[in-house]
N, C-alpha and C positions, 0 to 999 in steps of 0.2 A: 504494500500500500504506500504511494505515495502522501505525504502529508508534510502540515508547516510545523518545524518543533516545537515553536513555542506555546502551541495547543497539543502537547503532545499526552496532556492529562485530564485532558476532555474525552466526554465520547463524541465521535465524529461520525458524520451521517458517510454510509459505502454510498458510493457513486462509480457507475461503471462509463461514464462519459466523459471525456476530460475539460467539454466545455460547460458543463454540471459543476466544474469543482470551484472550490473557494476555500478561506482560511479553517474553514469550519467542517470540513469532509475531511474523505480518505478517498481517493481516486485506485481502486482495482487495477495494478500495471498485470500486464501479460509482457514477454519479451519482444522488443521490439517496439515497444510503446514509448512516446515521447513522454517527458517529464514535465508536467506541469513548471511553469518559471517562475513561481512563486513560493514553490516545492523545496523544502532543505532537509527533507531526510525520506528515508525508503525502507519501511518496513516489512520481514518478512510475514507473510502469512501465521506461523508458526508461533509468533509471539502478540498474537491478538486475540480477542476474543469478541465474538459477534454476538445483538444481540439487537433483535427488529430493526434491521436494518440500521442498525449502529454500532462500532466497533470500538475496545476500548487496551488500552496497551496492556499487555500481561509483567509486563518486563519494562525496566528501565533503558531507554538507548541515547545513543547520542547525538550531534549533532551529525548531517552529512554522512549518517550511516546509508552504508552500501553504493555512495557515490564516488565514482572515477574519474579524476580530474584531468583535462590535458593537460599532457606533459610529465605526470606523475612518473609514467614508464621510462619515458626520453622525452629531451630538449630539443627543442629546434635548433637544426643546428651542428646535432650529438652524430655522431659515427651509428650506422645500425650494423653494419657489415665491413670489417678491414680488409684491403687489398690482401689477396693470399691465402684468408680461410676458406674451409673448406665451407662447401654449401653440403650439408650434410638433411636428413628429413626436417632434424627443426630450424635447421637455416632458409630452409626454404618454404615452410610453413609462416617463420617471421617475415619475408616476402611477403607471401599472399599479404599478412596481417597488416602492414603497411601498406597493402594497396599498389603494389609495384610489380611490374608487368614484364619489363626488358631490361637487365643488366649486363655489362661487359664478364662475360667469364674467360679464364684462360683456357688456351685451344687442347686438349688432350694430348699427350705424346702416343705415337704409332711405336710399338715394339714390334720388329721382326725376330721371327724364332728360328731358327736351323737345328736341325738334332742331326748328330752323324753316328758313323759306326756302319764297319759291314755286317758285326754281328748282331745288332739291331733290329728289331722287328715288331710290328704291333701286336696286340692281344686281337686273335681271332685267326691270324697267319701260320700259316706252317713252319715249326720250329725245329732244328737241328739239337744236337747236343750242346754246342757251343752258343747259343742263339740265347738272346735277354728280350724281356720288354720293353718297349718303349714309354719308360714310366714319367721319361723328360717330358716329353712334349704337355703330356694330362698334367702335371704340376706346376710348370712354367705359362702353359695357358693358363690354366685356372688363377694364377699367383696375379698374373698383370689384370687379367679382369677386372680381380680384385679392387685393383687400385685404379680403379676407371682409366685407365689406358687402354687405346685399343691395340687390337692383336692379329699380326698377319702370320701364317704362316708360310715357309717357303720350302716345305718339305722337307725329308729324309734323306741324307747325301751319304753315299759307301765312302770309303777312307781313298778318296784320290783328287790330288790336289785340284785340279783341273775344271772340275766339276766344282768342288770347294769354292773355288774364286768365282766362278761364274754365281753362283750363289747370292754368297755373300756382295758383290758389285751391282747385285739386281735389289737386294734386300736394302741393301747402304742408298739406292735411289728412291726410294720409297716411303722408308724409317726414319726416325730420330733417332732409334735404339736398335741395335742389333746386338740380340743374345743367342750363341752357338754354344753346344752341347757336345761333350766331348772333343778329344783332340787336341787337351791342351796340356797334355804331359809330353814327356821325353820320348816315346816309343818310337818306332820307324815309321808308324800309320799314325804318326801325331803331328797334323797336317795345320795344326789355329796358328801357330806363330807364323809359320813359310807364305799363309796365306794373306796375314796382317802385312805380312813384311812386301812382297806382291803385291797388294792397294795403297801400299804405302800408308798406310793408318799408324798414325802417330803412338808406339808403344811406350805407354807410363811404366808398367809394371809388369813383367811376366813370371811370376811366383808373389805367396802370399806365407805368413809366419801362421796362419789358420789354419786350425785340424777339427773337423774333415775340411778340406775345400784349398789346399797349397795350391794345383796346379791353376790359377789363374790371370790371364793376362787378358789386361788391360787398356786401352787405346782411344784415340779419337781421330775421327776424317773431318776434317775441320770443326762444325758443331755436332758431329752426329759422336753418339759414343758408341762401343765395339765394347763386347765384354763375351771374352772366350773362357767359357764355365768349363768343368770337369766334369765329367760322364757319370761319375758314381752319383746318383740320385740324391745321397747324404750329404756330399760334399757341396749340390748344389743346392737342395734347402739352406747351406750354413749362408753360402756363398748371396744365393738371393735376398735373405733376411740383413744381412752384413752390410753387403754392398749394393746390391741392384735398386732395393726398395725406397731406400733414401737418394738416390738417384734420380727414382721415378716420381717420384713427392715435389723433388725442387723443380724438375723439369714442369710440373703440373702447376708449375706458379704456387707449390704452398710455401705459406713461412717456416711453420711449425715441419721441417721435413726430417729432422734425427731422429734415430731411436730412441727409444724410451727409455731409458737406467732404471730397474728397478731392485733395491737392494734385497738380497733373500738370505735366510738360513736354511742352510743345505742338514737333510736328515740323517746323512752320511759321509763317508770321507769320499774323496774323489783322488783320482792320480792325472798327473801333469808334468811332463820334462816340462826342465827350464828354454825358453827362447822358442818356444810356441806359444802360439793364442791359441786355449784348446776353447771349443764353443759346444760343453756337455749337454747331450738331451736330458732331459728333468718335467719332472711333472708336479707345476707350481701351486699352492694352495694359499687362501686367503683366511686368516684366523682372526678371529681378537686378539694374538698375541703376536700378530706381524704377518709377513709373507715367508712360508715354506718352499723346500722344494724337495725333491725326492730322485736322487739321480736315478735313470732306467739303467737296468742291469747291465746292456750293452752298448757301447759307445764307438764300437767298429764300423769302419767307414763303408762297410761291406755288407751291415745291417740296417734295413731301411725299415722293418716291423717296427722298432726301438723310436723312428724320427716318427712315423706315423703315431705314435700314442702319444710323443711330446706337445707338450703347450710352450714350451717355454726354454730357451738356449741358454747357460750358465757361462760366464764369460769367466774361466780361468786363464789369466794375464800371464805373458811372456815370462816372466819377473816370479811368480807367485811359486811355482812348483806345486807338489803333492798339498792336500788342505784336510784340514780334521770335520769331525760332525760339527755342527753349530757355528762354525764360521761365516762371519757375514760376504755374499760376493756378487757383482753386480748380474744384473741376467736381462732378457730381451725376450718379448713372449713373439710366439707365433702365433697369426692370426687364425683362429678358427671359429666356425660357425658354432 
């Protein structure tokens, strides 16, 4: 009920019309209803009580109960949205609410994907003894989707360089990002560097002090970046979570594009040579008495069961060595549904 406070210890006559009201009524609001302008306070239902067509307060209220005044939310004036965040559902619901229609968004990065290997194959294909899945391609699509980037693929390439380049020189006209899959270690069919070096893409790095995920090298063709992953599936969750992601965030115009630190007590000891980044799978938990983590029994770069159940990567530092139970140490989640 609309009404004027200052009779707010009267009984006031219900009126369902709002050219019927006066200081001496209660004007009946439905939503959507304009406020009478002589009107300083809004009673709910709830705390009235009717009686022959007259209502009378059950309750004490105050003044300008239940009115919203402009400006209260924001100023004119004020920032609603900063260059770089993300427009996530409630940023774009505050849209609507503002009444705004067209905004400047940054344009999406295009990743192309390459997955090589002769011994490679998909799920459904006729397999040899020697023969893997092809688990790259299902988790590196799925990963960049993620992160609203779009995603080309450029198919399956056998270990020969030739073919490699032509590839990647089709992917590199296309893409902002190109990420290849295996071929970035030492072997004689480890074709990512000859082939970098053959488009002349400017080689930053090609090894990393990260376990799982060393063999990676790193580059750029002027603005486009090149990032030649390692084939073991483990190594490339480390490697995408590490490096790719925070890649793809800044390219996507965000501010906020680092990883997250979050400090954790491990409910176990861990092992770690000196002068590696080892990045342990663990499965984090949230308590009232801080954040856990639980390293997975197996942390071989050759077990991908172990990265499929993790949430969350434990960052034991170069520096750090072997760690005891309850030691505080930073960790990085992975995104999952």
């Amino acid at each position: 009920y609309a009404i004027v406070y200052k009779n707010k210890d009267k009984p006031l006559k219900e009126v369902f019309d709002i050219k019927q009201f006066d200081e001496n009524s209660a004007f009946r609001l439905n939503t959507g209803n304009d406020i009478p302008t002589i009107c300083d306070c809004v009673v709910e239902v709830e705390l009235v009580e009717t009686n022959n067509g007259y209502i009378k307060l059950s309750k004490n209220v105050e003044q300008y109960r239940n009115f919203v005044f402009a400006g209260s939310e924001i100023k004119k004036g004020e920032v609603v949205i900063k260059k770089g965040e993300l427009i996530n559902e409630q940023k774009l619901a505050l849209l609507a609410y503002i009444g705004e229609v067209l905004i400047e968004v940054h344009q999406k990065p295009i990743v192309g994907i390459i997955t090589t290997g002769d011994e490679v194959v998909f799920p459904g294909t006729n397999t040899q003894k020697s023969s893997v899945y092809n688990t790259n391609y299902f988790y590196l699509s799925s990963f960049v989707k993620k992160l609203n980037a779009d995603c080309i693929y450029f198919g399956h390439i056998k270990d020969d360089i030739d073919d490699l380049i032509q590839a990647y020189n089709y992917a590199l006209s296309r893409c902002d990002v190109v990420v290849s899959t295996g071929g970035s270690s030492k072997g004689t069919k480890d074709f990512t560097k000859k082939v970098f070096e053959a488009l002349k893409i400017d080689i930053k790095f090609d090894e990393t002090t990260v376990k799982p995920g060393k063999p990676l090298i790193f580059g750029n063709l002027d603005d486009k970046l090149v990032f030649g992953m390692p084939g073991w599936p483990s190594s490339l969750v480390v490697n995408t979570q590490v490096f790719l992601k925070p890649a793809l965030k800044k390219l996507s115009g965000l501010n906020n594009y680092e990883n997250t630190i979050y400090y954790v007590s491990t409910t176990k000891p861990m092992h770690s040579r000196l002068g590696k980044d080892y990045f342990n799978r663990a499965v984090l938990t949230y308590t009232n008495n801080g954040l856990f983590v639980e390293p997975l029994e197996s942390q071989d770069t050759s077990n991908f069961f172990s990265m499929a159940k993790a949430n969350c990567l434990v960052w034991l530092d170069a520096s750090i060595g072997n760690v005891e139970k309850g030691m505080l140490l930073p960790a990085i989640t992975i995104d999952q549904n």
